[in-house]
C-alpha positions in Angstrom: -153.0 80.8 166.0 -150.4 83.3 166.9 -151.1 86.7 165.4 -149.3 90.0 165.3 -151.2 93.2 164.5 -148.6 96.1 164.2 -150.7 99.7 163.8 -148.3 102.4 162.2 -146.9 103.2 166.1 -148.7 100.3 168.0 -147.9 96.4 168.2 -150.3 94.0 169.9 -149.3 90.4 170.2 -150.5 87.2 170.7 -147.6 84.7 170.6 -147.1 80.8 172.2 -143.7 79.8 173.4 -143.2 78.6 169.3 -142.2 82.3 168.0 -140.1 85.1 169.6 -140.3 88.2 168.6 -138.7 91.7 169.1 -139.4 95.8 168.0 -137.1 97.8 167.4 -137.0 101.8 166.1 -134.4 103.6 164.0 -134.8 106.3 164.9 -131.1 107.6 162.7 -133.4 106.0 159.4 -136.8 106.2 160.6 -137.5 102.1 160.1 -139.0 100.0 162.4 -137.1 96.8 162.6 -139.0 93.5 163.5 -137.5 90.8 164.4 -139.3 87.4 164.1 -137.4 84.1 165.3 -139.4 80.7 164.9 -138.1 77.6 167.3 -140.9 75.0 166.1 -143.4 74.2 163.8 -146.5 76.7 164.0 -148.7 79.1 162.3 -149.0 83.2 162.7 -151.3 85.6 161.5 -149.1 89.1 160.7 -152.0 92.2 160.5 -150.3 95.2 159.2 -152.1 98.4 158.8 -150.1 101.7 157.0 -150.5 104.8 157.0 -146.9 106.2 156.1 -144.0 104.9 157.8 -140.9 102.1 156.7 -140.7 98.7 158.5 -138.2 95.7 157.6 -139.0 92.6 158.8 -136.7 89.7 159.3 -137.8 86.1 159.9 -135.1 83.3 161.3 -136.8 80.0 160.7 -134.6 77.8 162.9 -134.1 73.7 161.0 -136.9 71.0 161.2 -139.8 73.8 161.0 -143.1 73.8 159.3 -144.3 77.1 159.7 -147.4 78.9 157.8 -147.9 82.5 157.5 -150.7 84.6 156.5 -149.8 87.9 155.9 -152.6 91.3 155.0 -151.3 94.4 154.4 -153.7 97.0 154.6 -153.6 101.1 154.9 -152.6 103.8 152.9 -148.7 103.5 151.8 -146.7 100.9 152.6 -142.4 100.9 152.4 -141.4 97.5 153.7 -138.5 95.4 152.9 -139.1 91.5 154.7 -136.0 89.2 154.9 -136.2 85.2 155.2 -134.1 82.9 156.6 -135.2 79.2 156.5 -132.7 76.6 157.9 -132.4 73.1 156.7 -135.2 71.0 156.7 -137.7 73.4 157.2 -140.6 74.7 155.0 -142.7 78.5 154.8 -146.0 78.3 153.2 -146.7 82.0 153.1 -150.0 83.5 152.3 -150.2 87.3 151.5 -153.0 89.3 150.5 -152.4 93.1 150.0 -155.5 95.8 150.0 -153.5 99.0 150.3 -153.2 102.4 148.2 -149.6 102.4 147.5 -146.9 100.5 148.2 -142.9 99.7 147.8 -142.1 96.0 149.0 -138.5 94.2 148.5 -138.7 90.2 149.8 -135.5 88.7 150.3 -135.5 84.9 150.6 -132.8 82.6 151.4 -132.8 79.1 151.7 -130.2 78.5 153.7 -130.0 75.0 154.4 -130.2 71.9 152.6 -134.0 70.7 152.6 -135.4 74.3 153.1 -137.8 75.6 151.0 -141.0 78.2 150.4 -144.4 78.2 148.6 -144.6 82.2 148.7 -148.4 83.0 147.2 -149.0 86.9 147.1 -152.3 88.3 146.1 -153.3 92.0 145.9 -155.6 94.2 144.3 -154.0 97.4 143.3 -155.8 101.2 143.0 -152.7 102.8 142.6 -148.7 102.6 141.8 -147.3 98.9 143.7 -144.1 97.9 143.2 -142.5 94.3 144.2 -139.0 93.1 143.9 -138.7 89.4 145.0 -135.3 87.8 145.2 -135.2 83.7 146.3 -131.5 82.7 147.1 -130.8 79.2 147.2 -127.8 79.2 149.3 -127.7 75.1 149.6 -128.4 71.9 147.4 -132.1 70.4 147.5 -133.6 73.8 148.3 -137.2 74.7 146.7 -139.1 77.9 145.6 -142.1 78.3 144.6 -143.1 82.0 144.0 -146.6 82.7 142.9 -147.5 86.4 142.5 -151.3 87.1 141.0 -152.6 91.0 141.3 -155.7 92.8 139.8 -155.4 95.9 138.5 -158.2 98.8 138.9 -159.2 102.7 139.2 -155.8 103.9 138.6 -153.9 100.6 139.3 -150.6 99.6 138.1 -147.9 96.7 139.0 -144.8 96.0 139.0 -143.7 92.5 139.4 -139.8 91.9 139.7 -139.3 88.3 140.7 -135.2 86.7 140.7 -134.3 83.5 141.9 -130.4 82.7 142.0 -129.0 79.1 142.4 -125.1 79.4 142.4 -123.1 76.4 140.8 -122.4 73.2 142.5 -126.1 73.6 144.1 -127.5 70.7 142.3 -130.8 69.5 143.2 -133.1 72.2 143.8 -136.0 73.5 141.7 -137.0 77.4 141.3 -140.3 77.9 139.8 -142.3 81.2 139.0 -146.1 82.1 138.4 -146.7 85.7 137.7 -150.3 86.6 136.2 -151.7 90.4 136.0 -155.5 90.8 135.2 -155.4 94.5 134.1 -158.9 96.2 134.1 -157.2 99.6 133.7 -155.5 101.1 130.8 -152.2 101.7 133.0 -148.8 99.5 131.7 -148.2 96.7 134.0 -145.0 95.2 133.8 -143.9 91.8 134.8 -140.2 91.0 134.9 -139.2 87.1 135.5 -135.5 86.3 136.0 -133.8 83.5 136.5 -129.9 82.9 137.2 -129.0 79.5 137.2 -125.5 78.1 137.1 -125.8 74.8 137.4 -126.9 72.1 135.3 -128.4 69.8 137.4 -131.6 71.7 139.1 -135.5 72.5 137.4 -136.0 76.3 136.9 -139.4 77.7 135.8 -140.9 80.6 135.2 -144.4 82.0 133.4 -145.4 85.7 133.1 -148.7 86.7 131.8 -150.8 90.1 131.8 -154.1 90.8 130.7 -157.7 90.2 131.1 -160.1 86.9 131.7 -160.9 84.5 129.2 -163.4 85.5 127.0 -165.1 81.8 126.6 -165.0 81.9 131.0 -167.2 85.1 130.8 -169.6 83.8 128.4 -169.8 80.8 130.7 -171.1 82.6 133.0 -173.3 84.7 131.3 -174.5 81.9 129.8 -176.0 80.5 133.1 -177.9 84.0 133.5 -174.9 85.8 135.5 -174.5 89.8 134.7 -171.3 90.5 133.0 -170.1 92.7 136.3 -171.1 89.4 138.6 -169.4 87.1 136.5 -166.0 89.6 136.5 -166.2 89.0 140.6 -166.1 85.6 140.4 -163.3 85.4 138.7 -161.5 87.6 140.6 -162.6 86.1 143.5 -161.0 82.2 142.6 -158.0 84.5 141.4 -157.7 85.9 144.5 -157.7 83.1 146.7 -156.6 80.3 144.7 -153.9 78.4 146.9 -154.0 80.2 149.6 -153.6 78.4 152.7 -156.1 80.5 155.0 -158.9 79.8 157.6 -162.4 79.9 156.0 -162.8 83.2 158.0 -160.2 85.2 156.5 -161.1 84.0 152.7 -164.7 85.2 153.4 -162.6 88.6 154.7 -160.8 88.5 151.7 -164.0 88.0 149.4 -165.7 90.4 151.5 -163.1 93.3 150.5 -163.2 92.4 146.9 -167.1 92.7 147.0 -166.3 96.1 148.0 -165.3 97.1 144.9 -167.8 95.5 143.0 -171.3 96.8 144.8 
């Protein structure tokens, strides 16, 4: 699998001849800019560990591409905005899982050709203030989105989820759907804004929003079958947590490692 680790001033790499990539710094508004150009189908692992610095990532997904991603963001305070550009024919199954302190992140998706689409799945567990924007452009006909964003809130967590997907008239055929879900173990206000702008007739457009806490019949379940309360609150989170993502056994036992983390 092709990976990229980028460590607040450090990049390693480990890349095939299927991805090209650049990094660039600027320095005249102190972002890192990198650059991520995919010829053919392939997967990549991106590791990104924070401390306090911006990055914008841009991804050009040249036509006729499969490409899966799993993205972890980890660290202290994130500021990151990450541009997509998907070319006909081509498909972006994207994975996300974010364990960080804080963190301000603007995705900007567009479809741009006819056939293109994106499953983007984002899990996190938030401790403190994170704040999402999401905006899916379908720039051609026959385009899909599917945006899934799932976060668990805890200590002093809270979430923003702003999630837009545009189709312009005369861009008949595609279908825009949104999942949003907030299990909120805090008594912080998490807010979950859905929007959808749709001017054409002839397309499917979805969207769901939902915050608050797990089923009370799923707990006693559980508890049922002689699991604690606090177990049972895990296992839920941890099915939350990794539901649909598109992951290597060894980095959903990672992922199901951190969570235990915060359950010992």
């Amino acid at each position: 699998m092709n990976k990229i680790v980028l460590n607040n001033e450090k990049i390693t790499t480990d890349l095939d001849d299927t991805v090209n990539y650049e990094l660039v710094d600027n320095e005249k508004l102190g972002v890192k800019l990198l650059n991520i150009k995919v010829l053919n189908s392939t997967n990549i692992e991106l590791d990104y560990d924070f401390s306090d610095f911006k990055l914008e990532v841009s991804f050009e997904v040249l036509p006729n591409v499969s490409f899966n991603i799993y993205e972890k963001i980890t660290g202290t305070n994130a500021r990151i905005r990450t541009k997509y550009f998907i070319k006909e024919n081509s498909s972006v199954y994207l994975s996300k899982f974010n364990n960080i302190d804080s963190i301000n992140e603007c995705i900007v998706v567009n479809l741009d050709g006819e056939g293109a689409s994106i499953l983007y799945n984002l899990k996190t567990i938030s401790i403190k203030e994170e704040n999402y924007d999401i905006l899916t452009y379908h720039n051609c006909k026959n385009t899909n989105s599917e945006i899934i964003t799932n976060g668990v809130c805890i200590k002093d967590g809270k979430i923003l989820f702003n999630v837009s997907s545009f189709i312009p008239n005369g861009n008949s055929k595609c279908i825009a759907s949104q999942n949003n879900k907030i299990i909120n173990l805090t008594d912080n206000e998490c807010i979950i804004k859905p929007n959808l702008y749709i001017d054409e007739y002839d397309v499917v457009a979805n969207h769901s929003a939902w915050i608050g806490t797990f089923n009370n019949d799923e707990l006693f379940y559980l508890q049922s079958r002689g699991i604690s309360y606090d177990e049972a609150i895990k296992l839920l989170i941890n099915g939350f947590l990794t539901d649909k993502l598109n992951i290597t056994d060894k980095a959903k036992e990672d992922i199901i490692e951190i969570i235990d983390n915060y359950w010992r």
